[in-house]
FIDO-701220 format. One record per residue: x, y, z of N, C-alpha, C in turn. Coordinates in steps of 0.02 Angstrom, whole numbers, padded with zeros to 5 digits, always signed. Layout:
BEGIN
XYZXYZXYZ;...
This chain:
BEGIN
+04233-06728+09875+04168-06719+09909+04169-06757+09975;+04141-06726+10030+04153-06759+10103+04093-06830+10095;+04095-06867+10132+04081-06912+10129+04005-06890+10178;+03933-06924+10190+03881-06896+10216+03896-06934+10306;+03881-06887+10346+03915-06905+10411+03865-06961+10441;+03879-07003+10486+03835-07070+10503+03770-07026+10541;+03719-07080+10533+03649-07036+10558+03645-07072+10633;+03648-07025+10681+03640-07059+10750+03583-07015+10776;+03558-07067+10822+03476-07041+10869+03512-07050+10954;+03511-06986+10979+03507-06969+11051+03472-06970+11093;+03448-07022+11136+03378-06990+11162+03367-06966+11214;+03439-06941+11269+03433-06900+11296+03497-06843+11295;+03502-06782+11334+03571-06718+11319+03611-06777+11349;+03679-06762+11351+03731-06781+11373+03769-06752+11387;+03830-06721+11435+03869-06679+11459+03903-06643+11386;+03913-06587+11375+03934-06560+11329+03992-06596+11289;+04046-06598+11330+04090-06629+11302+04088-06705+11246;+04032-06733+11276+03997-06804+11223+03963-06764+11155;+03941-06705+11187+03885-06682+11115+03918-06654+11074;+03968-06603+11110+04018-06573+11050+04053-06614+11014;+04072-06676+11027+04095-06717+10994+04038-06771+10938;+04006-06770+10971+03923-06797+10920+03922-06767+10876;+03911-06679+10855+03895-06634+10832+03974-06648+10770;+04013-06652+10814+04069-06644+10734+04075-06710+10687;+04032-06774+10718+04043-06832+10691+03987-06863+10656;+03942-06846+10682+03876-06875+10669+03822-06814+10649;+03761-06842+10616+03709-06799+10595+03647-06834+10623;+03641-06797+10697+03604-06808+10746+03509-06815+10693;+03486-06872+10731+03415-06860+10695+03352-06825+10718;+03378-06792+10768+03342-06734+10825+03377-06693+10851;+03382-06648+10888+03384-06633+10951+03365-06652+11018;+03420-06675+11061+03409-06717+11108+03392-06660+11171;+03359-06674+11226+03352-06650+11298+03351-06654+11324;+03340-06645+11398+03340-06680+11466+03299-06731+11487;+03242-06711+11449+03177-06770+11476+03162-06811+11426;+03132-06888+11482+03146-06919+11419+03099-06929+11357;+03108-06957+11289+03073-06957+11250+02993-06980+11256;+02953-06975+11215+02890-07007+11243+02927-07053+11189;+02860-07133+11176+02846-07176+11145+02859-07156+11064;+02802-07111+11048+02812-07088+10970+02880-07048+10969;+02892-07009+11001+02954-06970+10981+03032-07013+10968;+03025-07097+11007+03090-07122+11014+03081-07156+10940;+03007-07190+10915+02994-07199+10847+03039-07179+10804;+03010-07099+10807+03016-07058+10759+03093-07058+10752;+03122-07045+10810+03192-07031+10800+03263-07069+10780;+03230-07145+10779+03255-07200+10774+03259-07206+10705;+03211-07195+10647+03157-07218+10586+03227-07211+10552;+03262-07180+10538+03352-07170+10490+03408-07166+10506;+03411-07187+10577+03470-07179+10632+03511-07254+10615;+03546-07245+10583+03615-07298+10600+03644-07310+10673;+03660-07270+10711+03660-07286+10766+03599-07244+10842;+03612-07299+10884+03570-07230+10929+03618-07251+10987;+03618-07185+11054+03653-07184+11137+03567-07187+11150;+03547-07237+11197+03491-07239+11248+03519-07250+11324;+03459-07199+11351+03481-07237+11419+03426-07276+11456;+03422-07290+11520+03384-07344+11543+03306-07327+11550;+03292-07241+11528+03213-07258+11526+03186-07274+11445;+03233-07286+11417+03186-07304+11337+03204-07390+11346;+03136-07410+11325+03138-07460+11315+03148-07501+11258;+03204-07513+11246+03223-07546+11151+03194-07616+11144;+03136-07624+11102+03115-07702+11076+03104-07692+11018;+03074-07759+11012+03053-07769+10936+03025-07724+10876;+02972-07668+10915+02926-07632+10884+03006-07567+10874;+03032-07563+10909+03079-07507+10899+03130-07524+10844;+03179-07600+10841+03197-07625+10810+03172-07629+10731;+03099-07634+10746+03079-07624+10649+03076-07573+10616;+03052-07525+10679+03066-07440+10647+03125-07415+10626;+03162-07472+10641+03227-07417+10631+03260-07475+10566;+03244-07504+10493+03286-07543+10466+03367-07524+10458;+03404-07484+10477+03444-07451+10449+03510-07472+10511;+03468-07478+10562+03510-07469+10635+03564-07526+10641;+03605-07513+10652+03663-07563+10676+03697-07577+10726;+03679-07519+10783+03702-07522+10845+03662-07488+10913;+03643-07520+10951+03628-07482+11008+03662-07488+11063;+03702-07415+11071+03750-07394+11131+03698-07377+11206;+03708-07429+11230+03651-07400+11300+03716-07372+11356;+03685-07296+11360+03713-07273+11430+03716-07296+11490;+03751-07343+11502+03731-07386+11571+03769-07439+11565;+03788-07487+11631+03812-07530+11641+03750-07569+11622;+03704-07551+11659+03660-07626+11634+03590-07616+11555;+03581-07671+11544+03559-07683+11481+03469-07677+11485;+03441-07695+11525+03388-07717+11544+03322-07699+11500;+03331-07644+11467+03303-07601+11441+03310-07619+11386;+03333-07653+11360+03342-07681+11280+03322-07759+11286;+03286-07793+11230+03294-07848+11200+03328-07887+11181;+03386-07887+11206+03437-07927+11181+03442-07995+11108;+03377-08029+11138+03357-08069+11119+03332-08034+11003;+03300-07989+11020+03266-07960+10945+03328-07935+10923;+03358-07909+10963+03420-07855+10938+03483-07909+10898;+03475-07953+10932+03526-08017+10903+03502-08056+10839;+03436-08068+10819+03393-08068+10768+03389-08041+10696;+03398-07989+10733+03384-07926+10681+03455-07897+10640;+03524-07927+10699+03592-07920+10663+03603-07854+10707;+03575-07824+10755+03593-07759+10777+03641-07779+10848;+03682-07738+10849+03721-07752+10902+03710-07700+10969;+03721-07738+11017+03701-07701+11094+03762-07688+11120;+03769-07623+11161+03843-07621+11196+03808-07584+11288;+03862-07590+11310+03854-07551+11370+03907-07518+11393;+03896-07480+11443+03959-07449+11495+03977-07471+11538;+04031-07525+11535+04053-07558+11603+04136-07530+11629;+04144-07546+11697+04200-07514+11690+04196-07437+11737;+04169-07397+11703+04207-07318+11701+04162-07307+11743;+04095-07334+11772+04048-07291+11804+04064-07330+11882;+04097-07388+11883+04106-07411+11953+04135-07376+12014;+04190-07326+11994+04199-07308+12085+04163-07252+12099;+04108-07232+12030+04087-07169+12062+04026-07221+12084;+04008-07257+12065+03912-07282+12114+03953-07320+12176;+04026-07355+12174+04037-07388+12270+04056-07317+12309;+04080-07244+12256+04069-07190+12319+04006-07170+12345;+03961-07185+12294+03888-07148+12319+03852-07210+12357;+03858-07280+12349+03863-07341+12392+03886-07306+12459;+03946-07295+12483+03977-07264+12553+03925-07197+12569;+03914-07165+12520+03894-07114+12541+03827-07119+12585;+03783-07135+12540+03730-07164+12577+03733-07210+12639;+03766-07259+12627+03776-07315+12700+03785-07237+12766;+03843-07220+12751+03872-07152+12794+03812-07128+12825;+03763-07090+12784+03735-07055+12785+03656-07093+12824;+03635-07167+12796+03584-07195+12845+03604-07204+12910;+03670-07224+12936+03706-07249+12987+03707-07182+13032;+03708-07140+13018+03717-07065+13060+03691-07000+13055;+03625-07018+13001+03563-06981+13036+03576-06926+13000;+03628-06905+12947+03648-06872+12913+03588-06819+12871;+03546-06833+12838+03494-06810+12809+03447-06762+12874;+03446-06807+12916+03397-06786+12998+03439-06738+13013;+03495-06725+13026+03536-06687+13060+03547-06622+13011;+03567-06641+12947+03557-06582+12903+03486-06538+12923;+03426-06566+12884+03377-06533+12908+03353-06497+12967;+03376-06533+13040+03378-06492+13085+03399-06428+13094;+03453-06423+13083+03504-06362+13059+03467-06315+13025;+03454-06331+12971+03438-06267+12915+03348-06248+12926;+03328-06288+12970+03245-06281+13003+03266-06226+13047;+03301-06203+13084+03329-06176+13141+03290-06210+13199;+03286-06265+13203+03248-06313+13232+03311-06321+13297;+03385-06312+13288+03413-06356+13340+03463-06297+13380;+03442-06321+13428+03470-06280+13481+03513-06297+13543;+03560-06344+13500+03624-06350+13553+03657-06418+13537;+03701-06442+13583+03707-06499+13580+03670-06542+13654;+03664-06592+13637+03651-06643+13686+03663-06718+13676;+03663-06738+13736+03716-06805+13715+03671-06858+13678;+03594-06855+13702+03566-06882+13659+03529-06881+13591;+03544-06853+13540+03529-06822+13498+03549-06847+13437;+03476-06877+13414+03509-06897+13315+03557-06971+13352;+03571-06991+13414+03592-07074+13374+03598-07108+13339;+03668-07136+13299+03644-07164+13243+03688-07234+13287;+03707-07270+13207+03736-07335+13229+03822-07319+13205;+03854-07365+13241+03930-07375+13237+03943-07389+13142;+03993-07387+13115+04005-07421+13041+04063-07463+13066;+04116-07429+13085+04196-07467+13098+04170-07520+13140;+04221-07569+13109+04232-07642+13129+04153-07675+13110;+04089-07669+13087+04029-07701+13072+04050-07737+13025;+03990-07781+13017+04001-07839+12954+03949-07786+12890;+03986-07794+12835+03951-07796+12775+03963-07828+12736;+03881-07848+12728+03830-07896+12661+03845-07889+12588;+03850-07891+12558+03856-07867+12479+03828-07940+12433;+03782-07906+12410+03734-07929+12377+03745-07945+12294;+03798-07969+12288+03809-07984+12207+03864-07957+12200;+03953-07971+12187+03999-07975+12191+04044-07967+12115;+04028-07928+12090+04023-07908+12017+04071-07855+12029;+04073-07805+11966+04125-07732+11980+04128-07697+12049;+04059-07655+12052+04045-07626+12103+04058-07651+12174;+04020-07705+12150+04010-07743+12232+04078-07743+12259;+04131-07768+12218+04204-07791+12249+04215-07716+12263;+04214-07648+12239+04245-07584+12246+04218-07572+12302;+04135-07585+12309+04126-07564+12375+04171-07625+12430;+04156-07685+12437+04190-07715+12468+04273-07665+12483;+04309-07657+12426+04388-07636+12416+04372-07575+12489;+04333-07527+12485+04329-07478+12515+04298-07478+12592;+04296-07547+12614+04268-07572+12688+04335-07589+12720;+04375-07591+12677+04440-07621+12708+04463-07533+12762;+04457-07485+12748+04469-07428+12795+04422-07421+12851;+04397-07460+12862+04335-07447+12890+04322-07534+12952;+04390-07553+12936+04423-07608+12954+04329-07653+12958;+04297-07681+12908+04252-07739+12913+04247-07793+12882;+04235-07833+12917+04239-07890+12883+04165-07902+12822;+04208-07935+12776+04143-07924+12706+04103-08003+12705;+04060-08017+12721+04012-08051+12683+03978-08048+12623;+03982-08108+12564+03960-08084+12506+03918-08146+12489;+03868-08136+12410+03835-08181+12380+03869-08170+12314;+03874-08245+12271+03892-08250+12202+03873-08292+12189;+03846-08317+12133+03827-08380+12089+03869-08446+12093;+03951-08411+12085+04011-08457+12103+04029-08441+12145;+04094-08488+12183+04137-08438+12214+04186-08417+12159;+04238-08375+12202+04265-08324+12145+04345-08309+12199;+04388-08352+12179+04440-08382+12218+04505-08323+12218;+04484-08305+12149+04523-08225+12137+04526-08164+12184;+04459-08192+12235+04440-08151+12298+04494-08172+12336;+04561-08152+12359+04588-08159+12413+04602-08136+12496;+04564-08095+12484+04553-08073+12568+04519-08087+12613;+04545-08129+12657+04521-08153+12712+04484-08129+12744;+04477-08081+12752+04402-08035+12766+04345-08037+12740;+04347-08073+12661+04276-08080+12621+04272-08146+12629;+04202-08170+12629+04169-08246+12637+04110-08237+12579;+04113-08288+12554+04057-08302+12511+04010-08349+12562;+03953-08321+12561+03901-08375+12607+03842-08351+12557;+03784-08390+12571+03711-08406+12559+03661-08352+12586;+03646-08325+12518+03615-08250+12544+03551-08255+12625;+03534-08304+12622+03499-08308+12698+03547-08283+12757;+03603-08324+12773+03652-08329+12817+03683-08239+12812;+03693-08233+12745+03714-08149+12730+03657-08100+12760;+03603-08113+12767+03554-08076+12785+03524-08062+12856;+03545-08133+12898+03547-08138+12950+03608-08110+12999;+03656-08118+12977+03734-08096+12991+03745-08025+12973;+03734-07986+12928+03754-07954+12913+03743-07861+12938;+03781-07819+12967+03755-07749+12978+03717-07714+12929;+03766-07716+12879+03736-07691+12838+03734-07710+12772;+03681-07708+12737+03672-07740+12667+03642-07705+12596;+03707-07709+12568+03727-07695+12500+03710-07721+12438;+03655-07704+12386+03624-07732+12343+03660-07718+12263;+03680-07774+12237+03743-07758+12187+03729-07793+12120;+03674-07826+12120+03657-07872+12060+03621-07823+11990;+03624-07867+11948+03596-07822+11884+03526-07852+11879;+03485-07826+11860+03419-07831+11867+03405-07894+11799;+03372-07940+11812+03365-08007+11788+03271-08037+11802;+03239-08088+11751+03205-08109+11804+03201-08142+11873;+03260-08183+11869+03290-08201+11941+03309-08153+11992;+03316-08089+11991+03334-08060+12040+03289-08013+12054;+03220-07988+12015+03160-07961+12042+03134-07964+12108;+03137-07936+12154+03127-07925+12207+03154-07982+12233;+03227-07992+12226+03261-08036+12260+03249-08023+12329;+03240-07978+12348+03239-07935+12430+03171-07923+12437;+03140-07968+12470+03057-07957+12496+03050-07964+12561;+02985-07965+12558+02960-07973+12641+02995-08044+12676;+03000-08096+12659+03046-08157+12705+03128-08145+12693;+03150-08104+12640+03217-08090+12669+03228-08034+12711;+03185-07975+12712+03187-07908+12749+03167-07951+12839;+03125-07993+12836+03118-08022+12907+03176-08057+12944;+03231-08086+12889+03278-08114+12921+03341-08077+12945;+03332-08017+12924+03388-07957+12945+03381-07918+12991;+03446-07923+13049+03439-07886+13106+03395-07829+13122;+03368-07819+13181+03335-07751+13173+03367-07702+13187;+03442-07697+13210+03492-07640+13200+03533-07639+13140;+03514-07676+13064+03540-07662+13014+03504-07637+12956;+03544-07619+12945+03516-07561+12873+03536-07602+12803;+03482-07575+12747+03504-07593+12680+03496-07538+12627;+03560-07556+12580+03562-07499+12543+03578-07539+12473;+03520-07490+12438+03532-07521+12367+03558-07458+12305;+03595-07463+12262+03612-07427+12202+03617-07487+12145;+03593-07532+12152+03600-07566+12083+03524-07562+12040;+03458-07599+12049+03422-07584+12019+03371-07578+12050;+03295-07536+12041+03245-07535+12091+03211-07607+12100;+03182-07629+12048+03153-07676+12074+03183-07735+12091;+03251-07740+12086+03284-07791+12159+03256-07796+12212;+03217-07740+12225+03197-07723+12307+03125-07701+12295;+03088-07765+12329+03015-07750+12340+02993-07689+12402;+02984-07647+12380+02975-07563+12386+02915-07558+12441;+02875-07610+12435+02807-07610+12459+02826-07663+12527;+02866-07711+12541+02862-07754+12603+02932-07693+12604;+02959-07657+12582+03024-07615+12642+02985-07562+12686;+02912-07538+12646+02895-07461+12682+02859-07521+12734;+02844-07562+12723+02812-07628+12790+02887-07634+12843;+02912-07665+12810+02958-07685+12881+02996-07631+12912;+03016-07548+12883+03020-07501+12904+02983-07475+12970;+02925-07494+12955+02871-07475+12994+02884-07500+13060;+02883-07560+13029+02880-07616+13111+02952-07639+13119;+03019-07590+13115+03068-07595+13136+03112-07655+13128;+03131-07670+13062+03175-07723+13053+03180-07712+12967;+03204-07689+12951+03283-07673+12962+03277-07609+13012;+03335-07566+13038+03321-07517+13055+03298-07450+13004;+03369-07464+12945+03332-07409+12909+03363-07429+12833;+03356-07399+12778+03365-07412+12720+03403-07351+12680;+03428-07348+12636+03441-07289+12589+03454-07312+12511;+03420-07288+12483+03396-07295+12435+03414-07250+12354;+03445-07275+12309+03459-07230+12247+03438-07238+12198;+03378-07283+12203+03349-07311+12137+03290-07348+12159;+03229-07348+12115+03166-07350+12135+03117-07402+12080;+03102-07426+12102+03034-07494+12064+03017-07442+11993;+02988-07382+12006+02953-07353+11958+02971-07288+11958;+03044-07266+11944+03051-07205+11918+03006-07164+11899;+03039-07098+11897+03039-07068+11958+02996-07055+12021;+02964-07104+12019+02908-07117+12066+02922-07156+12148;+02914-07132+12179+02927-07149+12265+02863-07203+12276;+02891-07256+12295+02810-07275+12344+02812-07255+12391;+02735-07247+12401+02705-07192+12447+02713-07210+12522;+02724-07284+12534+02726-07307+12585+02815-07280+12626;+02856-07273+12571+02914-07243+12596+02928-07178+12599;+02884-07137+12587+02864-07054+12593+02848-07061+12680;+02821-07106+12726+02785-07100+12785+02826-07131+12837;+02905-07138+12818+02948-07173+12878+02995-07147+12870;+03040-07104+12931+03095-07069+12910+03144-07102+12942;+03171-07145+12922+03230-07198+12925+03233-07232+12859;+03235-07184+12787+03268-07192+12726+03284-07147+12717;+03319-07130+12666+03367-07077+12623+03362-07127+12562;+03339-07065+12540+03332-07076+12464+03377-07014+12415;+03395-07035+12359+03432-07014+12301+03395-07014+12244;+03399-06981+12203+03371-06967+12121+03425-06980+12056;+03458-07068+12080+03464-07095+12044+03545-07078+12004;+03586-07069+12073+03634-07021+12059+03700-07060+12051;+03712-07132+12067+03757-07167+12064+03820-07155+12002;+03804-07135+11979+03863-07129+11914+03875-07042+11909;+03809-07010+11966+03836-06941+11918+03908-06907+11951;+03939-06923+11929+04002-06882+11911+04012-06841+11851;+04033-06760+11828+04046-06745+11786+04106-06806+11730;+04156-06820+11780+04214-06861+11733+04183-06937+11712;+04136-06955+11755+04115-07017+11753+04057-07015+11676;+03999-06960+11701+03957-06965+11638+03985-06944+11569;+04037-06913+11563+04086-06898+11513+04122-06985+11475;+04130-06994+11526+04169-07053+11527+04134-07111+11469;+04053-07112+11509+03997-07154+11479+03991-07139+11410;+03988-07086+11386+03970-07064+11337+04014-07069+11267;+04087-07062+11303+04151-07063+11242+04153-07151+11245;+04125-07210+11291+04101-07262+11280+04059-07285+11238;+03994-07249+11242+03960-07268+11185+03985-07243+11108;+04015-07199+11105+04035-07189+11036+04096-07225+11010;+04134-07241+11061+04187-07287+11043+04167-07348+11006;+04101-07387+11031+04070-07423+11038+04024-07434+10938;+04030-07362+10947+03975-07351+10889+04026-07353+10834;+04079-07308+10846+04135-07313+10780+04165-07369+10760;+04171-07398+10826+04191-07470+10801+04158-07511+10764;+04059-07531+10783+04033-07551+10729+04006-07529+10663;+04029-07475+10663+03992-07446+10590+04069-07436+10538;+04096-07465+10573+04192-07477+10553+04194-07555+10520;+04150-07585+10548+04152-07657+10525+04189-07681+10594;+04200-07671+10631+04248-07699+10689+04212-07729+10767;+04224-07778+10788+04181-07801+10856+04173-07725+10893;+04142-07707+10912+04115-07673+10968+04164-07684+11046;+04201-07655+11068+04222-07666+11140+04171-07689+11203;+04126-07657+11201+04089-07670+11264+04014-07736+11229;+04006-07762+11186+03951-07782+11145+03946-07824+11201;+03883-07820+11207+03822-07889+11226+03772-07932+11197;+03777-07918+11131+03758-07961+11096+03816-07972+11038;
């Protein structure tokens, strides 16, 4: 007689290749979809699930933790954790994992992409085009700013941060960075660890790389946005509310920084309104990891993750 297959809760689709493999291993406690669960539905779906994959809009605590007595692991889709309790989950004997690793060179390409793309008007220039708005060339037209040889900022010196750093080196710039320590393993004379003021003041352009913490909540407000050039730009893909949303559509306004680009937002999927009314951002819908191979990638993570603890075995990626 086959043995009864482990009960796992999905709470959102995942690229086929993760589900077809879900589907032959596990006995899903729903049907999962694109959008995300409400409140009662993540309940519900949790209530006999030995394991669950969440990603960063469910919020895992305590009240979720009791619904589910059975649970032993939560695989969060994502490098970062934020979204979970760490604290109840460690309590309760349930173990936390994440995706570290596999999602990094696709968010320092969409990091470049964006910088690219604020720096040269890229979005403005598209739209022109397909408006049938533009009618020729002229020399003054769409200006943006230089990238080669500028200094870039990088804001928390972790996976990403160093990949994007790795990828400034073609682009011959010298890197300014922030870390808690220094980090001596850094050998290129091109990167400096300095004092995020001095980084902010110095810097062309600035790169937001930290994992969202109470310490790093709007690490980036109105007195650090004042101390940055008014021909530099900042670009964030790590978490929204790193970046106080409400003093950027302010200093946008009144020209300092020059401009911003943006892949992640205070309040999903929600824009503040104040950055709907200044067109010197570019904004993204949160796209840093999407790669077909990359979100594939995430996913055969979390289950790795999951077999291992329902195996009796440490967890590879565990955070608690």
């Amino acid at each position: 007689m086959a043995l009864p297959r482990p009960r796992l809760y999905v709470s959102r689709l995942l690229p086929e290749p993760v589900m077809a493999r879900i589907r032959g291993a596990y006995a899903l406690t729903h049907s999962p979809g694109d959008d995300p669960p409400t409140r009662e539905a993540l309940l519900a779906g949790v209530r006999w699930a030995e394991a669950v994959i969440v990603t960063l809009t469910e919020r895992i605590d305590d009240e979720v933790l009791r619904a589910a007595p059975s649970l032993k692991i939560v695989a969060n889709y994502a490098v970062g954790y934020n979204n979970i309790d760490v604290d109840a989950a460690r309590q309760r004997g349930v173990v936390a994992t994440n995706t570290p690793d596999v999602l990094t060179d696709a968010t320092a390409d969409l990091t470049w992409a964006l910088l690219c793309a604020v720096a040269r008007r890229v979005p403005e220039g598209h739209a022109l085009v397909q408006s049938g708005g533009w009618t020729g060339w002229t020399p003054t037209q769409l200006l943006g700013a230089e990238i080669a040889g500028q200094t870039l900022g990088i804001i928390g010196m972790g996976r990403i941060g160093r990949a994007v750093a790795e990828r400034a080196r073609g682009f011959r710039m010298p890197v300014l960075y922030t870390s808690p320590r220094p980090m001596p393993s850094l050998s290129d004379p091109a990167w400096r660890r300095v004092e995020l003021d001095e980084l902010l003041r110095s810097a062309d352009f600035v790169s937001l790389h930290v994992p969202l913490t109470p310490d790093t909540r709007h690490l980036v407000g109105r007195r650090e946005l004042a101390l940055m050039r008014p021909t530099a730009y900042l670009i964030n893909t790590s978490r929204g509310p790193v970046l106080d949303e409400g003093a950027l559509a302010d200093a946008l306004r009144e020209g300092r920084p020059a401009g911003a680009a943006l892949d992640v937002f205070e309040e999903e999927p929600k824009l503040h309104e104040g950055l709907r009314a200044v067109a010197n951002v570019v904004t993204l819908p949160h796209l840093g990891s999407a790669t077909l191979k990359t979100r594939v990638q995430m996913g055969l993570v979390c289950l790795a993750n999951i077999e291992a603890v329902l195996a009796g075995r440490t967890a590879p990626n565990q955070v608690t």
